[in-house]
N, CA, C and O atoms as a GROMACS GRO file, in nm:
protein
  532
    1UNK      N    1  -0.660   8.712  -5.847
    1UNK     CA    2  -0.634   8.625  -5.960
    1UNK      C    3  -0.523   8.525  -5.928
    1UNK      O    4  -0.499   8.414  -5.977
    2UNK      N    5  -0.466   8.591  -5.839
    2UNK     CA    6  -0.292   8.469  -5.826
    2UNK      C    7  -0.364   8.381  -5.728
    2UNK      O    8  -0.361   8.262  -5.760
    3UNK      N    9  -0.426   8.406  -5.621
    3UNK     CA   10  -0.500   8.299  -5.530
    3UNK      C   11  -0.564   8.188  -5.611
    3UNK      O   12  -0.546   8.071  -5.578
    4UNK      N   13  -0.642   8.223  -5.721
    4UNK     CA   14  -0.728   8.139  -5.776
    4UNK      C   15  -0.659   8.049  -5.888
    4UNK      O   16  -0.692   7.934  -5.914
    5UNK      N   17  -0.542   8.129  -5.960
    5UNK     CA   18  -0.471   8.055  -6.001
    5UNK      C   19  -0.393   7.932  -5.934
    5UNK      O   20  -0.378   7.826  -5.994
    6UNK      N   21  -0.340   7.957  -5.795
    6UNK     CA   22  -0.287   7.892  -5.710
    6UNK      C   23  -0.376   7.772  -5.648
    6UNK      O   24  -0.349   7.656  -5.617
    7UNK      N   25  -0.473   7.837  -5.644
    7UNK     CA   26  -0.610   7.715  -5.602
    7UNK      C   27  -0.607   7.595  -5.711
    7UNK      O   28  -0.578   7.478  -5.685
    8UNK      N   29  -0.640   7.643  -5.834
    8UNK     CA   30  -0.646   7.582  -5.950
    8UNK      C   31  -0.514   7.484  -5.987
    8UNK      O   32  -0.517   7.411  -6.086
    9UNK      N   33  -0.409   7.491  -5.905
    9UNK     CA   34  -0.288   7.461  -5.954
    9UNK      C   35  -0.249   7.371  -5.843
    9UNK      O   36  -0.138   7.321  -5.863
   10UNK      N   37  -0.302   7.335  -5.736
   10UNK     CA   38  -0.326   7.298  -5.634
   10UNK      C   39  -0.417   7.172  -5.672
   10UNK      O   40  -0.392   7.052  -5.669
   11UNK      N   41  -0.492   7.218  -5.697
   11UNK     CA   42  -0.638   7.124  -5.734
   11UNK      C   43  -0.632   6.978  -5.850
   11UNK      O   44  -0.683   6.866  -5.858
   12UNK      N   45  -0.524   7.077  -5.936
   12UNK     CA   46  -0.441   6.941  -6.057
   12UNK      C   47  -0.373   6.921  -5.958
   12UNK      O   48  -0.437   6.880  -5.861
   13UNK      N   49  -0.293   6.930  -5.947
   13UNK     CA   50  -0.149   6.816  -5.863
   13UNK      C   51  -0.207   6.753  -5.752
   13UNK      O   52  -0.143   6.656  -5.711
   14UNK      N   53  -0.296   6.776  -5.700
   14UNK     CA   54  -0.356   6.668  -5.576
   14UNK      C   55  -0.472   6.613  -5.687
   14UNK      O   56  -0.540   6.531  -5.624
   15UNK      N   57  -0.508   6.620  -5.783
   15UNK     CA   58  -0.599   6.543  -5.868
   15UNK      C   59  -0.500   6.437  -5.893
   15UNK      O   60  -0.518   6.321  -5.858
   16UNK      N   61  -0.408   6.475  -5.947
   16UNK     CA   62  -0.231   6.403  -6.008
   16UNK      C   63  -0.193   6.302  -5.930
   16UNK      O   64  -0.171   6.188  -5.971
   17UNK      N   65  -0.177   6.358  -5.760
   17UNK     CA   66  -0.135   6.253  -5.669
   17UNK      C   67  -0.276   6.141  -5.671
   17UNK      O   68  -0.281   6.023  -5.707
   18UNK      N   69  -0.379   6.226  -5.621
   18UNK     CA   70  -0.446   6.122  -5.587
   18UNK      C   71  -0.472   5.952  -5.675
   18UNK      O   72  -0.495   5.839  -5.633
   19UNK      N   73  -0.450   6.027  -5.848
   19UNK     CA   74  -0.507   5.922  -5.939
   19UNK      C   75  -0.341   5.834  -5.928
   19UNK      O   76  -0.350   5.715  -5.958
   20UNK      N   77  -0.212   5.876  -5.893
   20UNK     CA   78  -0.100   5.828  -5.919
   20UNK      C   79  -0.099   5.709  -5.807
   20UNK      O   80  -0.048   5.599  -5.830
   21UNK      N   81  -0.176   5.752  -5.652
   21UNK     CA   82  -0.144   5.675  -5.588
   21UNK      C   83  -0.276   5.604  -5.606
   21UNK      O   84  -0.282   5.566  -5.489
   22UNK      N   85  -0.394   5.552  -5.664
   22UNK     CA   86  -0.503   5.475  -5.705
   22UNK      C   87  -0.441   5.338  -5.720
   22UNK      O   88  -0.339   5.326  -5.788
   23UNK      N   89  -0.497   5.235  -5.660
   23UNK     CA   90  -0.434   5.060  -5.677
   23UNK      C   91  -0.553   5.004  -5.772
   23UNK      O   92  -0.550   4.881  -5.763
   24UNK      N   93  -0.646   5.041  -5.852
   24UNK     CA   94  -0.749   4.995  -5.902
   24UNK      C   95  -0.704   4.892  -5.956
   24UNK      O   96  -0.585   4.870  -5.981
   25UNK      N   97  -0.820   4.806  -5.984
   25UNK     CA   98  -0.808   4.705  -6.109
   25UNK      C   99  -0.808   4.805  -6.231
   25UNK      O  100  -0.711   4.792  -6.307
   26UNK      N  101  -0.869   4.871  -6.253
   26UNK     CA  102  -0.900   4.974  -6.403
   26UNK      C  103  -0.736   5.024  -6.430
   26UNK      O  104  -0.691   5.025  -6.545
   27UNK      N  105  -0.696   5.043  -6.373
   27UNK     CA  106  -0.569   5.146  -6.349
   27UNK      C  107  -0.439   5.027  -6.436
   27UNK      O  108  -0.379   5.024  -6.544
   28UNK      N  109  -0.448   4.924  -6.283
   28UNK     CA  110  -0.304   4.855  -6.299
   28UNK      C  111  -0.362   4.686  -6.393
   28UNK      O  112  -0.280   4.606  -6.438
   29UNK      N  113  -0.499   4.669  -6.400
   29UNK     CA  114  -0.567   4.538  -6.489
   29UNK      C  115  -0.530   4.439  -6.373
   29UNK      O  116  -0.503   4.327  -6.416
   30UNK      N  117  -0.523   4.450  -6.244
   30UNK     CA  118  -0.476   4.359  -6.138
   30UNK      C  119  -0.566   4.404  -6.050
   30UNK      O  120  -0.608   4.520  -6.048
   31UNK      N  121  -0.605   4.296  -5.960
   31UNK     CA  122  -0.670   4.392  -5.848
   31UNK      C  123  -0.586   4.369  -5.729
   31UNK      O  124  -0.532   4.259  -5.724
   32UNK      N  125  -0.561   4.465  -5.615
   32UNK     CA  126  -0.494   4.478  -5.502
   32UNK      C  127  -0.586   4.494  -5.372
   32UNK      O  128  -0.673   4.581  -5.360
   33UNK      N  129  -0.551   4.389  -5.272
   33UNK     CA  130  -0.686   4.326  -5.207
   33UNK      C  131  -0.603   4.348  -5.030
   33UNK      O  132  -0.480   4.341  -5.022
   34UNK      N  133  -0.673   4.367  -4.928
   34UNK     CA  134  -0.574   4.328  -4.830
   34UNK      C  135  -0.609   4.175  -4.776
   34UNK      O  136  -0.674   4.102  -4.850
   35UNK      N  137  -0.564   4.126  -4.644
   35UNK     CA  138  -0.552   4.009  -4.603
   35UNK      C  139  -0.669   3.933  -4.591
   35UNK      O  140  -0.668   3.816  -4.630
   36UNK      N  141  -0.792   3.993  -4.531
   36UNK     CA  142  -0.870   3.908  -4.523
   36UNK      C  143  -0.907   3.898  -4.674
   36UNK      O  144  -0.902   3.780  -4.706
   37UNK      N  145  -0.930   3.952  -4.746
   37UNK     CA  146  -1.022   3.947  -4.902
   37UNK      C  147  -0.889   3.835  -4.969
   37UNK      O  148  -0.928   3.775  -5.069
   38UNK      N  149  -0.789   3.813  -4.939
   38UNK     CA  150  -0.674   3.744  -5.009
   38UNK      C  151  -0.728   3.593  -4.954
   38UNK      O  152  -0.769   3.501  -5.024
   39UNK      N  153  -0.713   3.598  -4.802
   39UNK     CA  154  -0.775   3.524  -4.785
   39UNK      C  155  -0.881   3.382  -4.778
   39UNK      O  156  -0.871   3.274  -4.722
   40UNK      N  157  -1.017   3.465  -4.894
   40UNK     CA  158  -1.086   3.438  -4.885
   40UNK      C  159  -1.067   3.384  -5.044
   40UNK      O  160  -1.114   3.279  -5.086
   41UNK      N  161  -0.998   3.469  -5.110
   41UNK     CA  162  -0.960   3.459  -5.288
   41UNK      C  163  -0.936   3.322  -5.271
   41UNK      O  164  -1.012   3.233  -5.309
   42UNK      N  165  -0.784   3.302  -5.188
   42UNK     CA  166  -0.702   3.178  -5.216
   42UNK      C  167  -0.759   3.030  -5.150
   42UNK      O  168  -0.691   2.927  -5.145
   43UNK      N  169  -0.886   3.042  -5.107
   43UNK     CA  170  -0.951   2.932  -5.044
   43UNK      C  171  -1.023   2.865  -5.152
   43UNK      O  172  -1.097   2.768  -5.144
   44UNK      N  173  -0.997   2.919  -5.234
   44UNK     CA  174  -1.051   2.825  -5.405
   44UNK      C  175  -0.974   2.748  -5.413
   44UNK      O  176  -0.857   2.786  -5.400
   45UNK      N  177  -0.996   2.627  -5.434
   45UNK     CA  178  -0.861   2.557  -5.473
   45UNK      C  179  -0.841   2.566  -5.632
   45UNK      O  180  -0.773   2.467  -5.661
   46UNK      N  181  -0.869   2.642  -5.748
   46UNK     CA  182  -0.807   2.668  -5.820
   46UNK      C  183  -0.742   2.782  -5.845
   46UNK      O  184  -0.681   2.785  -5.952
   47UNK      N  185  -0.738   2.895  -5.762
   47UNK     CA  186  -0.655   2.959  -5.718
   47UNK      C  187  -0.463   2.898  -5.746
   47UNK      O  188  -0.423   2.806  -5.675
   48UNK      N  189  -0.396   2.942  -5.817
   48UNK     CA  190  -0.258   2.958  -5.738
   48UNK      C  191  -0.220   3.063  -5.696
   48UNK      O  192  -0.234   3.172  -5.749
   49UNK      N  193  -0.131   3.022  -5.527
   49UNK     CA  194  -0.098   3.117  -5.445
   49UNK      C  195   0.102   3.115  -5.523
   49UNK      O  196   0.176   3.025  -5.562
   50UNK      N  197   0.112   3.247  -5.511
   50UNK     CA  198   0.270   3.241  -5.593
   50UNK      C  199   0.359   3.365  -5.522
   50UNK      O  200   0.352   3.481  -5.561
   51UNK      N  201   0.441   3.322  -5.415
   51UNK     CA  202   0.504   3.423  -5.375
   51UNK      C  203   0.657   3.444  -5.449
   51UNK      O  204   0.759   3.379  -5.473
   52UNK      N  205   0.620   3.531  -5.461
   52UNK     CA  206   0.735   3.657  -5.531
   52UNK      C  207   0.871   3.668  -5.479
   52UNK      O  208   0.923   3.738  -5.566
   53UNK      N  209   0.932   3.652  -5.421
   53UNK     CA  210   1.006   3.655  -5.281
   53UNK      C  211   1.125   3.550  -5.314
   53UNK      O  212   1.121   3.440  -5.370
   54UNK      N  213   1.224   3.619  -5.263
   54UNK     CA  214   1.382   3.539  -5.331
   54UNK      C  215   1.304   3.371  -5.247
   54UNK      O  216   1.193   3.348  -5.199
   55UNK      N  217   1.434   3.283  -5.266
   55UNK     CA  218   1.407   3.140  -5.240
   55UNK      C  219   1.413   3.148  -5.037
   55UNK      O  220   1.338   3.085  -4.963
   56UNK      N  221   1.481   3.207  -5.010
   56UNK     CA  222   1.545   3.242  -4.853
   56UNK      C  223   1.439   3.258  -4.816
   56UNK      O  224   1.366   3.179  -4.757
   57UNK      N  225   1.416   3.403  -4.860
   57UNK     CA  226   1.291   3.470  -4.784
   57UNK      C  227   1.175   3.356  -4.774
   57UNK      O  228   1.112   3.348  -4.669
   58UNK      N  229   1.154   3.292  -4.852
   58UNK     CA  230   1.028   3.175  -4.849
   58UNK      C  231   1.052   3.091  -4.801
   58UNK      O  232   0.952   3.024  -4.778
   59UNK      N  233   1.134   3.053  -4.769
   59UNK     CA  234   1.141   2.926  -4.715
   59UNK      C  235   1.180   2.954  -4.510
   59UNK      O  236   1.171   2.881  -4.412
   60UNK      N  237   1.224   3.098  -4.534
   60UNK     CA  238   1.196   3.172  -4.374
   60UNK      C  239   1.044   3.138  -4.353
   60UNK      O  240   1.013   3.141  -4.234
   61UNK      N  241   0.923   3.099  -4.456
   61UNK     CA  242   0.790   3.166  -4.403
   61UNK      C  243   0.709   3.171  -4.493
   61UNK      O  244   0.759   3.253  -4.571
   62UNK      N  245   0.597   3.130  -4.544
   62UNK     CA  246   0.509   3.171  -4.655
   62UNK      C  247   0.384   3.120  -4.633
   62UNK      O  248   0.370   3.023  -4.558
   63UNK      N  249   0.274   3.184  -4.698
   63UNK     CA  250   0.166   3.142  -4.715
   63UNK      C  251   0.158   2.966  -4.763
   63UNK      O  252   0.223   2.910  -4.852
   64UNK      N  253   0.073   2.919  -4.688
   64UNK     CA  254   0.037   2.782  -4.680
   64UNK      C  255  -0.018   2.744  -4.807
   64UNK      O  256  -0.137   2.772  -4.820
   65UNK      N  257   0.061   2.663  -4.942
   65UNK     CA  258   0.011   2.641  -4.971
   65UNK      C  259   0.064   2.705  -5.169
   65UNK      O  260   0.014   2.676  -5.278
   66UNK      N  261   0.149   2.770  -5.142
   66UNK     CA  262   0.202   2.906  -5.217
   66UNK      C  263   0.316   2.810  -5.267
   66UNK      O  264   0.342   2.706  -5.206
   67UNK      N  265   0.385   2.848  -5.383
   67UNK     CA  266   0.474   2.810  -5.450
   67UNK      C  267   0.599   2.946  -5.482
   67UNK      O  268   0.555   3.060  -5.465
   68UNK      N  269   0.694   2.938  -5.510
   68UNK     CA  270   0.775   3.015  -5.493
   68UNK      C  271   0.896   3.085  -5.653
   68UNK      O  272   0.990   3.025  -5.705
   69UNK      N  273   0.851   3.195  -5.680
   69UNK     CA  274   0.892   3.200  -5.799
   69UNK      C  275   0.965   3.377  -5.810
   69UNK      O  276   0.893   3.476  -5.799
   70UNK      N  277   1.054   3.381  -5.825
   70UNK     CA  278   1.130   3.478  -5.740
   70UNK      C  279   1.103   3.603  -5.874
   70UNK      O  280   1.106   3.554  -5.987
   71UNK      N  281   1.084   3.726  -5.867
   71UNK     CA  282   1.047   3.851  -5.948
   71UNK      C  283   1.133   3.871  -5.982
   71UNK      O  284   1.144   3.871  -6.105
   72UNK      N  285   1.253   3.902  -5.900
   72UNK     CA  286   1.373   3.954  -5.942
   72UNK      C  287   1.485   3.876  -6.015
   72UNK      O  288   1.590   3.937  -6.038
   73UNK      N  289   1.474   3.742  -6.054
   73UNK     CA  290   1.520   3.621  -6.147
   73UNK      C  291   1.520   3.693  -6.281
   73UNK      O  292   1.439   3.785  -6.270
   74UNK      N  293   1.568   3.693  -6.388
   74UNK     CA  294   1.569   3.769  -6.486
   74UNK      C  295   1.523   3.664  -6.597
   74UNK      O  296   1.547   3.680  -6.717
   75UNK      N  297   1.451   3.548  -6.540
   75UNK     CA  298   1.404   3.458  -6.617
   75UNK      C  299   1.261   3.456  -6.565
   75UNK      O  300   1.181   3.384  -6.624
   76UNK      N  301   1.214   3.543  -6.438
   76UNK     CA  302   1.106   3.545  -6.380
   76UNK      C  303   0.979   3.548  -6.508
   76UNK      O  304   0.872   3.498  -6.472
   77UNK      N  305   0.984   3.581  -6.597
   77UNK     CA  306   0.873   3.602  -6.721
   77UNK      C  307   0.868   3.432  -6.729
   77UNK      O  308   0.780   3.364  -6.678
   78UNK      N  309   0.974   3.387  -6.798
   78UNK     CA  310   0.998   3.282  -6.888
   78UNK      C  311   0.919   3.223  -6.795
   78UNK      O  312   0.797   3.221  -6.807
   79UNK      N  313   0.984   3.170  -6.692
   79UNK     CA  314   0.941   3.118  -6.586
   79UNK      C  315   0.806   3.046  -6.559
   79UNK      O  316   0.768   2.928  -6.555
   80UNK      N  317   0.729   3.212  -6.535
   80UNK     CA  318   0.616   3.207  -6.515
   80UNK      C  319   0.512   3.151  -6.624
   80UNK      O  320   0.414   3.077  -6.611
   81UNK      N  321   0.558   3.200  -6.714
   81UNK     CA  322   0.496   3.162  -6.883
   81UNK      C  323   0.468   2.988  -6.897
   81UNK      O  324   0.370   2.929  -6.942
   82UNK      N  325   0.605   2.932  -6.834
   82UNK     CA  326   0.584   2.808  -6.826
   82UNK      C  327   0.522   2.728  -6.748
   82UNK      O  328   0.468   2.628  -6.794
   83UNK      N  329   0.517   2.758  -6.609
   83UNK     CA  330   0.473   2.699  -6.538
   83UNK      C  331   0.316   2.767  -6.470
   83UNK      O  332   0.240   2.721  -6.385
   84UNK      N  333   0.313   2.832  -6.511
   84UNK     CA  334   0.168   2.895  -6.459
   84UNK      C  335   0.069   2.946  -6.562
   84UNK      O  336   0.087   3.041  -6.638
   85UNK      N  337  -0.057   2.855  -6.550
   85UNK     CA  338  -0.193   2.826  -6.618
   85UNK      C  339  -0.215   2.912  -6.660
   85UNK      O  340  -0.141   2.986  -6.597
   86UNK      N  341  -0.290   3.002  -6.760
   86UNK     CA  342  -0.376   3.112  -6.788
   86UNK      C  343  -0.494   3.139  -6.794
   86UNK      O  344  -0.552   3.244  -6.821
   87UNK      N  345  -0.552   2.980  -6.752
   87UNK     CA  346  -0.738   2.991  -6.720
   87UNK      C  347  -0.701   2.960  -6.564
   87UNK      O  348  -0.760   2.866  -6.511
   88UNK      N  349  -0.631   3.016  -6.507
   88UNK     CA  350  -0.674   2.993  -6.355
   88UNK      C  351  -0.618   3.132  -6.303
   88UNK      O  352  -0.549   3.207  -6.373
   89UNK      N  353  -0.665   3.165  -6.142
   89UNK     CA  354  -0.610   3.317  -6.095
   89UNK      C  355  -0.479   3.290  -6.052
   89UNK      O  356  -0.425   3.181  -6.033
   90UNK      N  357  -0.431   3.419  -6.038
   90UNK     CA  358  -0.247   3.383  -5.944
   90UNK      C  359  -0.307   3.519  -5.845
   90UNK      O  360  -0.346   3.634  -5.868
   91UNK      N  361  -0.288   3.435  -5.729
   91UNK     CA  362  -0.273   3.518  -5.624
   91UNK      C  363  -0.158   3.522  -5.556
   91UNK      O  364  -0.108   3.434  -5.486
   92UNK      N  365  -0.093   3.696  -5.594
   92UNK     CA  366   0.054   3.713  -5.564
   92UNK      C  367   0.056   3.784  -5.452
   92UNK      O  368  -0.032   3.856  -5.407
   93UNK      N  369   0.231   3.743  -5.382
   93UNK     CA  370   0.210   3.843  -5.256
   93UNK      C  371   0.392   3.827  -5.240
   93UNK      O  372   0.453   3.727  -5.277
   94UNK      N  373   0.444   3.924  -5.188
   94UNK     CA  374   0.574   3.924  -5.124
   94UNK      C  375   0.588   4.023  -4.991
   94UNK      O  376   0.492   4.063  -4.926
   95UNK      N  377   0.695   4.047  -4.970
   95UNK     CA  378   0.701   4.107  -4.842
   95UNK      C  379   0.645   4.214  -4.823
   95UNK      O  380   0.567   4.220  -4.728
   96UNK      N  381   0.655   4.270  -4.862
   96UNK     CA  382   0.566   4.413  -4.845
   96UNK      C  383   0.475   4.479  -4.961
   96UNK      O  384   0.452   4.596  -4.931
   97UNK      N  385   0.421   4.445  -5.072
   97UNK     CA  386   0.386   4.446  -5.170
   97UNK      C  387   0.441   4.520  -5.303
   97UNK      O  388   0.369   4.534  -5.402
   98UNK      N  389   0.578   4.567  -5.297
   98UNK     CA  390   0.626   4.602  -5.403
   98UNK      C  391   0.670   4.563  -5.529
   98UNK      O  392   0.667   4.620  -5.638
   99UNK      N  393   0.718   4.436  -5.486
   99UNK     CA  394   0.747   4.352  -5.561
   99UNK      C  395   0.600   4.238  -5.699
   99UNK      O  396   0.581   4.211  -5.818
  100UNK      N  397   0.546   4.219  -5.567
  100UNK     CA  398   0.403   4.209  -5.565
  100UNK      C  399   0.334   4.254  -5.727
  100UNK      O  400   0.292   4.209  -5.834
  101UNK      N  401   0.354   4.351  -5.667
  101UNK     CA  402   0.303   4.490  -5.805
  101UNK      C  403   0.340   4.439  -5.910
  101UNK      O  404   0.263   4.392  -5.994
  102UNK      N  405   0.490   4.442  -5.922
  102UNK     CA  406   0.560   4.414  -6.044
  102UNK      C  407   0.511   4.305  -6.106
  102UNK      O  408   0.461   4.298  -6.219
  103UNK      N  409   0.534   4.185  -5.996
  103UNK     CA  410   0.514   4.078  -6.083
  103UNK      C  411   0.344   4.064  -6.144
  103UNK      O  412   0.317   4.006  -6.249
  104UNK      N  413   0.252   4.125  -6.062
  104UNK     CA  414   0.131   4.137  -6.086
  104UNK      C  415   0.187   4.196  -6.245
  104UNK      O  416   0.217   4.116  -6.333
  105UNK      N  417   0.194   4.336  -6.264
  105UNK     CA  418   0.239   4.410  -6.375
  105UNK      C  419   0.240   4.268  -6.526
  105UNK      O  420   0.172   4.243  -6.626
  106UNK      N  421   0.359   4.211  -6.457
  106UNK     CA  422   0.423   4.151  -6.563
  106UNK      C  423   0.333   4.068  -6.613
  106UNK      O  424   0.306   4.062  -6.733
  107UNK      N  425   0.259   3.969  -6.487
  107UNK     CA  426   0.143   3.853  -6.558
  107UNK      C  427   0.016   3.895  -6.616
  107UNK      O  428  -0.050   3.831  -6.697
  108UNK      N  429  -0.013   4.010  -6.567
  108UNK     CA  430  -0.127   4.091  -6.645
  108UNK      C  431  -0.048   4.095  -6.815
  108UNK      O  432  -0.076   4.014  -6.903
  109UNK      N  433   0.035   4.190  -6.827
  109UNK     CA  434   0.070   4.202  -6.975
  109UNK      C  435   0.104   4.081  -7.061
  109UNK      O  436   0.136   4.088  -7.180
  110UNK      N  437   0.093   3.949  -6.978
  110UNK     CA  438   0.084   3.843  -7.068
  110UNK      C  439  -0.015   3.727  -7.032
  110UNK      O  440   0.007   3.607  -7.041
  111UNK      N  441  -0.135   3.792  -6.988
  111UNK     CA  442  -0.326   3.751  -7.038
  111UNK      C  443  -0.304   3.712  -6.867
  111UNK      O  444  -0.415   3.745  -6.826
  112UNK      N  445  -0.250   3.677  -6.780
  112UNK     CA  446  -0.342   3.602  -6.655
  112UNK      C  447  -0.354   3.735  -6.577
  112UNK      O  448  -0.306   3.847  -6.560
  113UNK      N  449  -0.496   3.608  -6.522
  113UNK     CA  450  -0.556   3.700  -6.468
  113UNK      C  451  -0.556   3.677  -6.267
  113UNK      O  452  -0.576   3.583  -6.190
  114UNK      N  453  -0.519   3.838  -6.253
  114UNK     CA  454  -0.385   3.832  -6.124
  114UNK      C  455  -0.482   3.925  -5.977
  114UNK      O  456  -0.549   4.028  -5.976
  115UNK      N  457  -0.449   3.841  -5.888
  115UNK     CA  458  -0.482   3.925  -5.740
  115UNK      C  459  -0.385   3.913  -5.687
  115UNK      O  460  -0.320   3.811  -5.663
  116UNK      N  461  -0.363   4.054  -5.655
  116UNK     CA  462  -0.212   4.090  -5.577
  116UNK      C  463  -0.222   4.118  -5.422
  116UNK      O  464  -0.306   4.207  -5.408
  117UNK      N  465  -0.165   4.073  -5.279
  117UNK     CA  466  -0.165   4.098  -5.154
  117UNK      C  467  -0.124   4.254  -5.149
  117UNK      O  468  -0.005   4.273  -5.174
  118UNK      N  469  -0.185   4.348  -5.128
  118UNK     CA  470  -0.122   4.513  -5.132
  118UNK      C  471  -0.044   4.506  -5.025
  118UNK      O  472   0.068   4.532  -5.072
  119UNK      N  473  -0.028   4.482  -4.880
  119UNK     CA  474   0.085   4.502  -4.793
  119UNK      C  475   0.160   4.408  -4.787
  119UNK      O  476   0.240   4.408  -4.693
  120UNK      N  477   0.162   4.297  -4.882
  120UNK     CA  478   0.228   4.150  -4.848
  120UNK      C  479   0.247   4.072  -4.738
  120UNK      O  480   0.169   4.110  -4.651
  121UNK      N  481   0.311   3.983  -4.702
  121UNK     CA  482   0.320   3.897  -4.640
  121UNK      C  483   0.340   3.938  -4.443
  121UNK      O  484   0.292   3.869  -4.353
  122UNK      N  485   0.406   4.042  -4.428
  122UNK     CA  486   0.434   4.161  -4.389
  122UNK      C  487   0.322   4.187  -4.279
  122UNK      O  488   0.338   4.179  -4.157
  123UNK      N  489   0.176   4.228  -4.364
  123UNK     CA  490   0.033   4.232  -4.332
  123UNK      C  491  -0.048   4.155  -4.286
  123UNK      O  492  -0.143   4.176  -4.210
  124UNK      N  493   0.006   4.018  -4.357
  124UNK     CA  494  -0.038   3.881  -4.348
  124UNK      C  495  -0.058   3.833  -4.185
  124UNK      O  496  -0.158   3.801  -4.121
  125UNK      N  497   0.083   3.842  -4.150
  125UNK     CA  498   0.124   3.810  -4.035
  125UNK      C  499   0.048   3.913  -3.925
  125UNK      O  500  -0.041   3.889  -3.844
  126UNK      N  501   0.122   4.037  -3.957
  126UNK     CA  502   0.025   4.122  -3.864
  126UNK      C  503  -0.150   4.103  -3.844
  126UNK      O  504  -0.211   4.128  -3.741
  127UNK      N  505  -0.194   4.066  -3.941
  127UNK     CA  506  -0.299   3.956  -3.909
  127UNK      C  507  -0.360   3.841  -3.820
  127UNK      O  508  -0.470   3.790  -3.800
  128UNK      N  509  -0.239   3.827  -3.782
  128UNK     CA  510  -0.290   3.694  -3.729
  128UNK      C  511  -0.298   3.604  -3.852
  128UNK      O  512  -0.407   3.547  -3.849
  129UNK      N  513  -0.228   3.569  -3.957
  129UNK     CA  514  -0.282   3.504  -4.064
  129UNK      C  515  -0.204   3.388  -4.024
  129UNK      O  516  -0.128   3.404  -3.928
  130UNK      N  517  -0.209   3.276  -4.080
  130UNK     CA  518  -0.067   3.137  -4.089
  130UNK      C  519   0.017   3.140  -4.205
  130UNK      O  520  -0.005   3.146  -4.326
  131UNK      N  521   0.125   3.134  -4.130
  131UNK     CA  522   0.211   3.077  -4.231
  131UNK      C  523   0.265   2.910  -4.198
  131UNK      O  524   0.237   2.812  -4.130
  132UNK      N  525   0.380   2.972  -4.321
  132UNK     CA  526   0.423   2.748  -4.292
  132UNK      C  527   0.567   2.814  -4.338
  132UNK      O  528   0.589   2.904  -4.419
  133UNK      N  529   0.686   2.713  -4.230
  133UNK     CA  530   0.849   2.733  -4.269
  133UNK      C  531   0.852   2.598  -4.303
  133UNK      O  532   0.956   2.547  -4.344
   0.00000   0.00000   0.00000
């Protein structure tokens, strides 16, 4: 009985992890894409590309084409609210995709509709992808 209990108890918490670490669109209302599928997103030209990423870090390096609007700004909402469309996509990305998330997070809970880089910029490169300084 303690084995099977233990099985059973086992079976939730890796059910737990697995759904915790899930990047779905269903999950987070964002979808999380890697490099080539980003790629291929941001070759729309109504696409905006919007990296996340203090002013430094971007201007070290960014996707071609990307505009620069920093997450961690504590005006980053306002910001965005103003200057970015809500009938068009935002394809977000920062250094490693944490940030990423967030700001994905944030533009989802106020209607746009968001594709996020999952390893960021980071990935990009390891790609073989281009950037522009």
């Amino acid at each position: 009985m303690k084995k099977l209990v233990l099985v059973l108890l086992t079976m939730i918490w890796l059910g737990t992890f697995v759904i915790a670490c899930d990047s779905s669109s269903t999950k987070n209302n964002y979808k999380s894409v890697d490099p080539n599928e980003f790629e291929q997103i941001i070759k729309d030209s109504t696409v905006i590309i919007l990296d996340v990423r203090a002013k430094t870090e971007y201007a070290a390096g960014h996707i071609i084409g990307s505009i620069c609007l920093d997450v961690n700004q504590e005006d980053f909402e306002t910001q965005a609210k103003e200057l970015l469309p809500k009938d068009r996509t935002i394809a977000i990305y920062c250094r490693s995709g944490r940030r990423s998330k967030i700001a994905a997070q944030i533009l989802v809970n106020n209607g746009y509709n968001v594709v996020e880089l999952d390893c960021g910029i980071n990935c990009w490169i390891s790609c073989d992808k281009q950037i522009e300084k």
